[in-house]
C-alpha positions as CSV (number, residue, x, y, z in Angstrom):
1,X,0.0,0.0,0.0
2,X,1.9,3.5,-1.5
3,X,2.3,5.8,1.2
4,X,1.9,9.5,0.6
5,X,5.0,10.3,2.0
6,X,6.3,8.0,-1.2
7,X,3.6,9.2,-3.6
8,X,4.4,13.0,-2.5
9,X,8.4,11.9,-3.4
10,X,6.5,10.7,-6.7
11,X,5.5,13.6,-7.9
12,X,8.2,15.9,-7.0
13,X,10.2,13.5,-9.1
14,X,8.6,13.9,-11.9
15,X,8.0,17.6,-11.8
16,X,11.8,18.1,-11.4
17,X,11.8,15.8,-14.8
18,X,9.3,18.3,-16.4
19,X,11.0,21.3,-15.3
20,X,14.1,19.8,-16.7
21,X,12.4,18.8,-19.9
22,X,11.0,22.7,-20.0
23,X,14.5,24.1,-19.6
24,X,16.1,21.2,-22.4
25,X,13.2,22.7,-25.3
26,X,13.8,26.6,-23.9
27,X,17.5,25.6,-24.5
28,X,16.9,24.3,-27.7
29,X,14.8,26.8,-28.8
30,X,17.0,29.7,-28.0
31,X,19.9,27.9,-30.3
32,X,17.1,28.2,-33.2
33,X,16.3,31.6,-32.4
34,X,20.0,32.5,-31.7
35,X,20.4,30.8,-35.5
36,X,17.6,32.8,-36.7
37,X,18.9,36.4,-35.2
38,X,22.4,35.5,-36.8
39,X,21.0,35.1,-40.3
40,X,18.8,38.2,-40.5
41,X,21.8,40.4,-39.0
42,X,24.3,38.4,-41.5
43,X,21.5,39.1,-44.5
44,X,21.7,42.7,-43.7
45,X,24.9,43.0,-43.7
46,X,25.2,41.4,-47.1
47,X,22.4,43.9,-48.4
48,X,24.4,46.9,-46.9
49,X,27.7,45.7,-48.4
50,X,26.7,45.0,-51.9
51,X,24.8,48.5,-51.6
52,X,27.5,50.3,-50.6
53,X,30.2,48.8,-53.1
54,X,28.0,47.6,-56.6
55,X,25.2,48.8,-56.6
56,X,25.6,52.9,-56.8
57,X,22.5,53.6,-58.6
58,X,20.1,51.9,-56.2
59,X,20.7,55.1,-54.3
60,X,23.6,53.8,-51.6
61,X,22.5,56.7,-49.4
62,X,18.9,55.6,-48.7
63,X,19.9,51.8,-48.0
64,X,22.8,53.0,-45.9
65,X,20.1,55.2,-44.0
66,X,17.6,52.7,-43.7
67,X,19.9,50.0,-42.5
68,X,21.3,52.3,-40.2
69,X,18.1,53.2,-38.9
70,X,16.1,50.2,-38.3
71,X,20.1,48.9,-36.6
72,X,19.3,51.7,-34.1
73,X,15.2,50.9,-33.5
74,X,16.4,46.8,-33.3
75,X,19.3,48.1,-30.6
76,X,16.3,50.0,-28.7
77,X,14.0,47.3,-28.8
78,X,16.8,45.1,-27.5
79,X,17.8,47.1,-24.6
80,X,14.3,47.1,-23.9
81,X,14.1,43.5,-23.7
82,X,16.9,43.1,-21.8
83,X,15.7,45.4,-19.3
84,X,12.9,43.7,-18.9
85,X,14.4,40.2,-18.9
86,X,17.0,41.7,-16.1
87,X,13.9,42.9,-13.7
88,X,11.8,39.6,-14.3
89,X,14.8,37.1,-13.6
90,X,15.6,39.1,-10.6
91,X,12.2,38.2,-9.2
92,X,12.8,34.9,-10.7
93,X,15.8,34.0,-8.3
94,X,14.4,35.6,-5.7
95,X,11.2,33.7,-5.7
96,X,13.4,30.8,-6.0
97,X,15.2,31.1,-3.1
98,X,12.0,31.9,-0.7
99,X,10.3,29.4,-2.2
100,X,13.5,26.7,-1.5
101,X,13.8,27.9,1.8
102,X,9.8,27.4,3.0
103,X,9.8,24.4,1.6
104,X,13.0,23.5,3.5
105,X,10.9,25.0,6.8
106,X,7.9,23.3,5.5
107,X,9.3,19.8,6.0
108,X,10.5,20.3,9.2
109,X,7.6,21.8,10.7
110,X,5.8,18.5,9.2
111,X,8.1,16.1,10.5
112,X,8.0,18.2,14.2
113,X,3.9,17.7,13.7
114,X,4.0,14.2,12.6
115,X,5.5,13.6,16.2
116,X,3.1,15.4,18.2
117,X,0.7,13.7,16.4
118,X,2.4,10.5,17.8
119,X,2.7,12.0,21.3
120,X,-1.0,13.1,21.1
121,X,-2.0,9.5,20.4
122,X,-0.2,7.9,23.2
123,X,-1.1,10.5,25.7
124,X,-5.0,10.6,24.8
125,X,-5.1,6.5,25.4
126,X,-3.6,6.8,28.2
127,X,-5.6,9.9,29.9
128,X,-8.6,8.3,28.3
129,X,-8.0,5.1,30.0
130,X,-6.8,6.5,33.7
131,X,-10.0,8.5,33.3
132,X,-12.3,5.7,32.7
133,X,-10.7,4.0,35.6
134,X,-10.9,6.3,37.9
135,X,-13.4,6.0,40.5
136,X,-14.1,10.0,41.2
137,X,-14.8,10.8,37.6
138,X,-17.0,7.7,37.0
139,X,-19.3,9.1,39.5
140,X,-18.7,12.5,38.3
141,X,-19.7,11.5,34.7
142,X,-22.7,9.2,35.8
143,X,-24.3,12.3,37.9
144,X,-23.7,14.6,34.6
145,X,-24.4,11.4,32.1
146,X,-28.4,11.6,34.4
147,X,-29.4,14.5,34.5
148,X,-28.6,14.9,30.9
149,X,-30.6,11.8,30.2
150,X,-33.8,13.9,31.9
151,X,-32.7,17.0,30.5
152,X,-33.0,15.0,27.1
153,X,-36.7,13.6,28.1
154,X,-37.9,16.7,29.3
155,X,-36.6,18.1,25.2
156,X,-37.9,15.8,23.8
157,X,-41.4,16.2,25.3
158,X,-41.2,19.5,24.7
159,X,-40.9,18.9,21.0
160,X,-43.8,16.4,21.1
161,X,-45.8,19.4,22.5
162,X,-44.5,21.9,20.4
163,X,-45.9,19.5,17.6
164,X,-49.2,18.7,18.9
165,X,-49.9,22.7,19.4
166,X,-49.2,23.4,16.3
167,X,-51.2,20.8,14.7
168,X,-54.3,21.2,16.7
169,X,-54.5,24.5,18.4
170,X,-55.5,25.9,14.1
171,X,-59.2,23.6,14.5
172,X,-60.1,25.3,18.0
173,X,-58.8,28.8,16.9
174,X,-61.1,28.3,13.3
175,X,-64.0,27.1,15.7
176,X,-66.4,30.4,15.9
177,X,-68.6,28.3,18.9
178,X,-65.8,27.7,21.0
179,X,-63.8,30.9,20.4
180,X,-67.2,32.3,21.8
181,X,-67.5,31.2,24.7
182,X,-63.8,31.1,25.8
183,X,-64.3,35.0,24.9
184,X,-67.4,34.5,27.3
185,X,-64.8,33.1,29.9
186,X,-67.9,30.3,30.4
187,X,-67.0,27.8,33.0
188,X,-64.9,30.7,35.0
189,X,-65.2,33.2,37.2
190,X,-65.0,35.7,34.6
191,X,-68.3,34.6,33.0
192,X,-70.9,36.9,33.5
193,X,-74.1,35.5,31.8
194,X,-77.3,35.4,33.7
195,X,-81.1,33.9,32.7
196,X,-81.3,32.9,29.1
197,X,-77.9,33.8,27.9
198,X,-76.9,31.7,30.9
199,X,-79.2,28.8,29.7
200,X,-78.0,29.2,26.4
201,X,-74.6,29.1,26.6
202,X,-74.5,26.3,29.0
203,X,-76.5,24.5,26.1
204,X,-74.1,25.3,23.3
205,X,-71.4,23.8,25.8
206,X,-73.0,20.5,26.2
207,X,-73.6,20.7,22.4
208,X,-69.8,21.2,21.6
209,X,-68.7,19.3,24.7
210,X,-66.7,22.3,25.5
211,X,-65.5,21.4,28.8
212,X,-63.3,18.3,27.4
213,X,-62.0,20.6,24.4
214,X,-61.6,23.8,27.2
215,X,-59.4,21.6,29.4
216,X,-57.0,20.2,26.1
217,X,-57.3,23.3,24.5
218,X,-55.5,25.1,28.2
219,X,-53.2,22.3,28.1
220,X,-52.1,22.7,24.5
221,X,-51.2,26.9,25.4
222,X,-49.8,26.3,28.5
223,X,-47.9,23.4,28.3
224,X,-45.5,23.9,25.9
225,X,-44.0,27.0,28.4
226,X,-43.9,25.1,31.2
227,X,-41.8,22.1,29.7
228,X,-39.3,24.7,28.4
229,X,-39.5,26.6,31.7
230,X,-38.5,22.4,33.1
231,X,-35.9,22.3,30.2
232,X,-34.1,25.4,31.3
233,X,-34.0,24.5,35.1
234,X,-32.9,20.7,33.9
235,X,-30.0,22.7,32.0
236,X,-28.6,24.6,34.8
237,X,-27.8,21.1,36.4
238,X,-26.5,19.6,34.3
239,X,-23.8,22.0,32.8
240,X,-22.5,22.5,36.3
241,X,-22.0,19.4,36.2
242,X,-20.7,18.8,33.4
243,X,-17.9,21.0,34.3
244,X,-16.7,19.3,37.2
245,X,-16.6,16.5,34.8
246,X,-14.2,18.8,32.1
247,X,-12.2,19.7,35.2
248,X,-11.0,16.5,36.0
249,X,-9.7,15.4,33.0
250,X,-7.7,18.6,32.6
251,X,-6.4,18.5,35.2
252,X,-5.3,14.2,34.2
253,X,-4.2,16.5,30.6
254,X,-2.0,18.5,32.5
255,X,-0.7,15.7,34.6
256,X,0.4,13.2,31.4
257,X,1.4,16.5,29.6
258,X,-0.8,16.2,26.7
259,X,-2.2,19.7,27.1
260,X,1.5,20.9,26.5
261,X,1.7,18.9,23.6
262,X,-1.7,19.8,21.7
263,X,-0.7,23.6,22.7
264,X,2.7,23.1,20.2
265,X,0.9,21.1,17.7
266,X,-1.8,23.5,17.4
267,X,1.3,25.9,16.9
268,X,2.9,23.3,14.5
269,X,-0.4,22.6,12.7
270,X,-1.0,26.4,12.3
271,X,2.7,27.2,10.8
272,X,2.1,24.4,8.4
273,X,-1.5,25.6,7.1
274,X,0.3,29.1,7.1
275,X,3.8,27.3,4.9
276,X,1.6,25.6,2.6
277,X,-0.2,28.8,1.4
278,X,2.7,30.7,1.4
279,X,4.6,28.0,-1.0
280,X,1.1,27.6,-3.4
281,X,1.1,31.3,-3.6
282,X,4.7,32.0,-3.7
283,X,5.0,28.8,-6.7
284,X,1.7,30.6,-8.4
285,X,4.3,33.9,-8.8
286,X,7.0,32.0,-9.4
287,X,4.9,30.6,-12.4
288,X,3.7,33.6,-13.6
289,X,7.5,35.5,-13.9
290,X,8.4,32.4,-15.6
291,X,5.8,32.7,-17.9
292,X,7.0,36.3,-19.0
293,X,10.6,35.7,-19.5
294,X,9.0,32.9,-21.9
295,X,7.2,35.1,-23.7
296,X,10.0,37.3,-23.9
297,X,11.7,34.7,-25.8
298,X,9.5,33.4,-28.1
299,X,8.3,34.8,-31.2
300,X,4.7,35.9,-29.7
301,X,6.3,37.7,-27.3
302,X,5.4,41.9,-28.0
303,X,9.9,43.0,-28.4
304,X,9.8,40.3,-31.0
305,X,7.4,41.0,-32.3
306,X,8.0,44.6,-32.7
307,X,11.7,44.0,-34.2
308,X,10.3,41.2,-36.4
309,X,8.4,43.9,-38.2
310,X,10.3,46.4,-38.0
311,X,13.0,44.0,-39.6
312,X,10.5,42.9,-42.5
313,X,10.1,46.1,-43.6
314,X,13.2,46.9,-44.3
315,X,14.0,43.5,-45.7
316,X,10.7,44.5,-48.3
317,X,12.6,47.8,-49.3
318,X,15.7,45.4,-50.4
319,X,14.2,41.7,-52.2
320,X,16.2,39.9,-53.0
321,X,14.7,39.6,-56.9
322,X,15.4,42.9,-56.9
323,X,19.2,42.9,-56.0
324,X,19.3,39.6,-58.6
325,X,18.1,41.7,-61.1
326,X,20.8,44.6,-60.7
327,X,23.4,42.1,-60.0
328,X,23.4,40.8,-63.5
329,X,23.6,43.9,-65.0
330,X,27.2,44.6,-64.0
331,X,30.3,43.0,-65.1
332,X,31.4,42.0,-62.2
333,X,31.3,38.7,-60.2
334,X,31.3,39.6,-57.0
335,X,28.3,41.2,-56.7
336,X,26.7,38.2,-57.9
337,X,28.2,36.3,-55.3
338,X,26.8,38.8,-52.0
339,X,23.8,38.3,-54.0
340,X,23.8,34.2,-54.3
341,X,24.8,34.5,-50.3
342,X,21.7,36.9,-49.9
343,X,19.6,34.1,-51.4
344,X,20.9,31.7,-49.5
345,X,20.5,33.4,-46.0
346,X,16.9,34.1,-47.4
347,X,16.3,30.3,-47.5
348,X,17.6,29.4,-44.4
349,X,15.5,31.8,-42.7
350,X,12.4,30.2,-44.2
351,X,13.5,26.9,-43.6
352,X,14.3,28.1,-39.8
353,X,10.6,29.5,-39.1
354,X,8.8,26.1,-39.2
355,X,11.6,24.8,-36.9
356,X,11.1,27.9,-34.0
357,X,7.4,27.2,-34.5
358,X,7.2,23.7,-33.0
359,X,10.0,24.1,-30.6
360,X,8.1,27.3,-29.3
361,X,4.7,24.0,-29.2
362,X,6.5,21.8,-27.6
363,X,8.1,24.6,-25.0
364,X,4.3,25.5,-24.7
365,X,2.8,21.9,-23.8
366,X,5.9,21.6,-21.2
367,X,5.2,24.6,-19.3
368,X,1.8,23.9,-19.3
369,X,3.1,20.3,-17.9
370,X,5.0,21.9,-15.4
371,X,2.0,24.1,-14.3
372,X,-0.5,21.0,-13.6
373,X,1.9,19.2,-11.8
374,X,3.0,22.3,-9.4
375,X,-1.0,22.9,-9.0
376,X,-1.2,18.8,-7.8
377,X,1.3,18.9,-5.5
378,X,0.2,22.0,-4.3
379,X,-3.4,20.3,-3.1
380,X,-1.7,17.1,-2.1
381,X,0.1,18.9,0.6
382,X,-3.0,21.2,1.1
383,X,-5.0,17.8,1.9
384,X,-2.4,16.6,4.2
385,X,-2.0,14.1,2.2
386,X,1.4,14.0,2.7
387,X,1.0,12.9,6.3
388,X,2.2,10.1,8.5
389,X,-1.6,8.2,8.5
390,X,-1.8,8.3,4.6
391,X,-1.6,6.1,2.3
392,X,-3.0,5.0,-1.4
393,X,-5.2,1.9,-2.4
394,X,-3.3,-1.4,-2.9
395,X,-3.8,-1.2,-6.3
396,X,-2.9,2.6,-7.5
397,X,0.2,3.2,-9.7
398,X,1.1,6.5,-9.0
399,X,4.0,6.1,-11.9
400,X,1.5,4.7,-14.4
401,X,-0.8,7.7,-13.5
402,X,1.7,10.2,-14.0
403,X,3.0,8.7,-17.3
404,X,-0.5,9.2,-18.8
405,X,-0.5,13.0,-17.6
406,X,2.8,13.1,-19.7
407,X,1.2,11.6,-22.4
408,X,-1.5,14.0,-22.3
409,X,-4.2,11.2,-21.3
410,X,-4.9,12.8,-18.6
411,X,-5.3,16.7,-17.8
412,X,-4.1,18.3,-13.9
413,X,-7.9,17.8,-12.5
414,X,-8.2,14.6,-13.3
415,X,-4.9,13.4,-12.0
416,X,-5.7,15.2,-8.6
417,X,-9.4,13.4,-8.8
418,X,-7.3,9.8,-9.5
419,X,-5.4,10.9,-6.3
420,X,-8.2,11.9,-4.3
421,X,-10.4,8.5,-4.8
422,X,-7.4,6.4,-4.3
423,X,-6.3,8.3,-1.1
424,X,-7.1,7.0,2.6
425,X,-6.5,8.0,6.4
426,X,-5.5,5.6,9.0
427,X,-8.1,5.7,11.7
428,X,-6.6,7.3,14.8
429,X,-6.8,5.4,18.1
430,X,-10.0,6.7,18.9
431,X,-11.6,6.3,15.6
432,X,-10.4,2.7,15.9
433,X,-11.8,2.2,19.5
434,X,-15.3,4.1,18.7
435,X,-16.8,1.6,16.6
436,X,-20.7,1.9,17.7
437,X,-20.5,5.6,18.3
438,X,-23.7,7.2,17.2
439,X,-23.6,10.0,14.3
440,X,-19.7,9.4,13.6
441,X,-19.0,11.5,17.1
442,X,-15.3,11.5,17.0
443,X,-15.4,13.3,13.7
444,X,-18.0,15.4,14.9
445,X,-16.0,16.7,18.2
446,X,-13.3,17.5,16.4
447,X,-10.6,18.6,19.3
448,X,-8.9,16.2,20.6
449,X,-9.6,16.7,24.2
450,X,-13.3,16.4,23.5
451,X,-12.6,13.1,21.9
452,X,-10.7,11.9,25.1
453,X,-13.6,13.1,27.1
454,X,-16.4,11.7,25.3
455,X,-14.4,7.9,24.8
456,X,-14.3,8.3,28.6
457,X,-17.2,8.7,30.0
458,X,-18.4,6.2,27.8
459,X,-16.0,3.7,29.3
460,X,-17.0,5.0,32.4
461,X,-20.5,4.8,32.4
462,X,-21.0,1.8,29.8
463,X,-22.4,0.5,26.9
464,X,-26.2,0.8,28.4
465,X,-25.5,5.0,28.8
466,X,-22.9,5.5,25.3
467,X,-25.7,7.4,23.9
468,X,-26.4,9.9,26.8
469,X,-22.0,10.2,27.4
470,X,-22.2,10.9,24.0
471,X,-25.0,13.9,24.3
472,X,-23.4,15.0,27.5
473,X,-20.3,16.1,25.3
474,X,-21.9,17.1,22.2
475,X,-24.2,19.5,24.6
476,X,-20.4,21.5,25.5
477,X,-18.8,21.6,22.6
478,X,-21.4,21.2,19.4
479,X,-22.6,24.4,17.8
480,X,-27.0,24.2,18.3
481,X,-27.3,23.6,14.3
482,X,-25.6,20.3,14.8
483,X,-27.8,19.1,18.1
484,X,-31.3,18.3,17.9
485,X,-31.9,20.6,20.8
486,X,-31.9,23.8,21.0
487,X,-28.8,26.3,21.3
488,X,-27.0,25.4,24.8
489,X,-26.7,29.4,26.7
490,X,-23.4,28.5,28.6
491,X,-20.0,28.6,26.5
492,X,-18.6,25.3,26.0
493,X,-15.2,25.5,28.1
494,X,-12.0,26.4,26.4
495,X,-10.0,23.2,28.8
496,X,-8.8,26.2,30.9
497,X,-7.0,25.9,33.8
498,X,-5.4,29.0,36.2
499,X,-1.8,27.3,36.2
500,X,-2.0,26.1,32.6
501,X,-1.9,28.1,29.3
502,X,-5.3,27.2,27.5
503,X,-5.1,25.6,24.6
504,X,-7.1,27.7,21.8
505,X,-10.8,25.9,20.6
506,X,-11.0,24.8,17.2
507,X,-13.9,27.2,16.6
508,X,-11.7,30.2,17.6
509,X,-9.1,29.4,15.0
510,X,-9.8,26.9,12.3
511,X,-12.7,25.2,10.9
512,X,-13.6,22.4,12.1
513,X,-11.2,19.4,11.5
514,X,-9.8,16.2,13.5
515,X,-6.6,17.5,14.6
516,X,-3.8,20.1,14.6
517,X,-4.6,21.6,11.0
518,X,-7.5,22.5,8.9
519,X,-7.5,19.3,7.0
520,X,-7.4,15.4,8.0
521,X,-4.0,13.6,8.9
522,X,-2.3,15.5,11.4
């Protein structure tokens, strides 16, 4: 089974073999475009020469000019370039060298968390299991673990009452007869009838059997107030005691040091979060200076672009028909001769083009290579997947995957998505040991201290009470839109203590996650 730590080696091999490929078809490239500089500047030369010594009478004085002229624009352009070329690889190296040097940080600071990750394992079991055996915080937990077990009755009730008032108390508000005589206050003191209103309105009672639907319809208004009035008073036991429960197992944290160590992997975790978006965004500018300097070079780019034309015009003002033509009508051979090289320049050029064209393809598809692997590694190590618990199916090639992205077969999103579905997370200790737990509770609590509490009092009070350990926790440290009851008035405690530093809640700092960063595997 590949681990990531290998598959993460994978693919920085093979990006290092795509950014050496890049460089190999840049380099070649520039030898064509080198080439192709050389024979324009040699063809004008020719031009110039046989201008200035054969041909008088194709006006020496306005080739010379123009030769001279468009020498000085090309110069300009040039220095341009280079100017331009000097400012971008400046950022160039210096990108380079922050982004070597985080990434140097960035895998210590993952080794340091892989081994409080370790440390947090061993010291959770083992404060976990002194809890569970330790006779003041079973009773502690089995008071707490009650009265939330009547606190959750008396909520439930209240939502059966909730639900019947609002299903029946419609029919006894649309009823005109009975809305009269509660009006009427009939069958209180309030009612004032006499003779034979009285007479009548006991009448219309009997009819309607008011009494029975007066006594459900008082139950169905004042019920539901005085079940939540019983909910709140059952909530201000409980969460007293549920404190004195918290206490005691910082205070077995402190003792087995694990509230040391999830305060430096929280500091770990967030320096690695904070690395691994400082390297993506860093290797996202890195990409984009890289990209100009290309452009720059190739023949899209706007300097070449610029002396290309400014280069073909002149060459226009001076074809080489034309210079044939003149050529023969002189005696002498050497003119033909700077002509015949002028033609043969000419050709080379042409034959050149075609050549710059598909190295400047291929140089494309490679950077473009280089890009998609950069962006998968980039979410591999924002996944964690680069982490001590991960590892790949059995069955997944990560060389035969990346072979196909080389071959095109595949593009950057679906490499990551063949990563992704062939990617797992060994289960922590507690995951391993909470087989049974309602709702997937260990991923729910997130922190790890609220895992070591809830796999405690569940030892502690047994399999007959998991569920109501289970809600005990969830009541502290669950936001109300992921309870069934509703919001919980007292903060859930931050696992502070006046001698101790308090480690920082996952809801003050990250989103929700099951350990030190803001993904899975650490």
């Amino acid at each position: 089974m590949p681990a990531g730590a290998d598959v993460l080696r994978e693919l920085r091999l093979e990006l290092e073999s795509a950014r050496d490929q890049a460089g190999s078809i840049r380099g070649e490239w520039r030898q064509f475009d080198d080439r192709l500089q050389q024979l324009i500047t040699d063809r004008g030369a020719a031009v110039l020469e046989l201008a200035r010594h054969y041909l008088p009478e194709m006006s020496q004085e306005r080739i010379e000019g123009t030769f001279a002229g468009v020498r000085d624009e090309l110069r300009q352009i040039l220095d341009r370039k280079q100017r331009q070329q000097e400012s971008f690889s400046g950022q160039q190296t210096r990108l380079v060298t922050e982004v070597t040097n985080e990434e140097q940080e960035l895998a210590q600071v993952t080794a340091e968390l892989s081994q409080k990750v370790a440390e947090r394992e061993e010291l959770s079991r083992k404060v976990s299991d002194f809890l569970a055996q330790d006779a003041t915080f079973q009773e502690a937990s089995k008071r707490a673990i009650a009265a939330e077990t009547e606190l959750n009755k008396n909520e439930q009730r209240a939502e059966e009452i909730s639900r019947d008032a609002e299903e029946k108390l419609p029919a006894y508000q649309r009823s005109s007869l009975f809305q009269y005589l509660h009006r009427c206050g009939y069958g209180t003191d309030q009612y004032t009838g006499h003779g034979l209103r009285r007479r009548l309105d006991r009448w219309l009672a009997n009819l309607i059997g008011y009494a029975r639907a007066f006594s459900g319809y008082e139950f169905l208004t004042s019920a539901p107030e005085l079940v939540r009035k019983e909910v709140e008073r059952r909530k201000v036991e409980f969460h007293p005691l549920m404190a004195a429960v918290e206490d005691l197992e910082q205070t077995a944290a402190d003792q087995f040091g694990l509230t040391q160590v999830l305060l430096a992997g929280e500091q770990l975790g967030t320096r690695r979060d904070e690395l691994v978006t400082r390297v993506g965004e860093q290797r996202t500018l890195l990409q984009e200076v890289e990209q100009k300097l290309l452009a720059l070079q190739h023949n899209q780019g706007p300097f070449y672009e610029e002396a290309l034309g400014r280069f073909r015009q002149f060459l226009e003002a001076t074809r080489t028909e034309v210079l044939e033509q003149q050529a023969r009508l002189t005696p002498e051979l050497t003119d033909d001769d700077l002509v015949s090289r002028i033609r043969t320049l000419t050709t080379e050029i042409e034959q050149l083009r075609p050549q710059l064209d598909r190295h400047h393809a291929l140089s494309v598809t490679a950077e473009q290579q280089v890009a998609g692997l950069e962006f998968v590694l980039r979410r591999f190590q924002q996944a964690n997947y680069d982490s001590p618990r991960s590892d790949f199916e059995s069955d997944f090639n990560v060389r035969e995957q990346l072979a196909r992205f080389r071959k095109q077969v595949l593009d950057k999103d679906a490499l990551w998505d063949h990563l992704r579905r062939a990617q797992r997370f060994e289960p922590t200790w507690m995951e391993e040991s909470a087989t049974g737990m309602a709702t997937n509770a260990t991923q729910i609590l997130a922190h790890p201290m609220t895992q070591v509490l809830m796999h405690a009092m569940v030892e502690a009070a047994g399999v007959a009470l998991q569920n109501a350990a289970q809600r005990s926790v969830a009541r502290r440290h669950l936001p109300a839109n992921q309870r069934r009851a509703e919001r919980i008035d007292r903060p859930a405690p931050t696992w502070h203590r006046t001698n101790t530093p308090a480690p920082p809640t996952r809801s003050q700092t990250k989103p929700p996650t099951r350990g030190f960063t803001t993904g899975d595997g650490f």
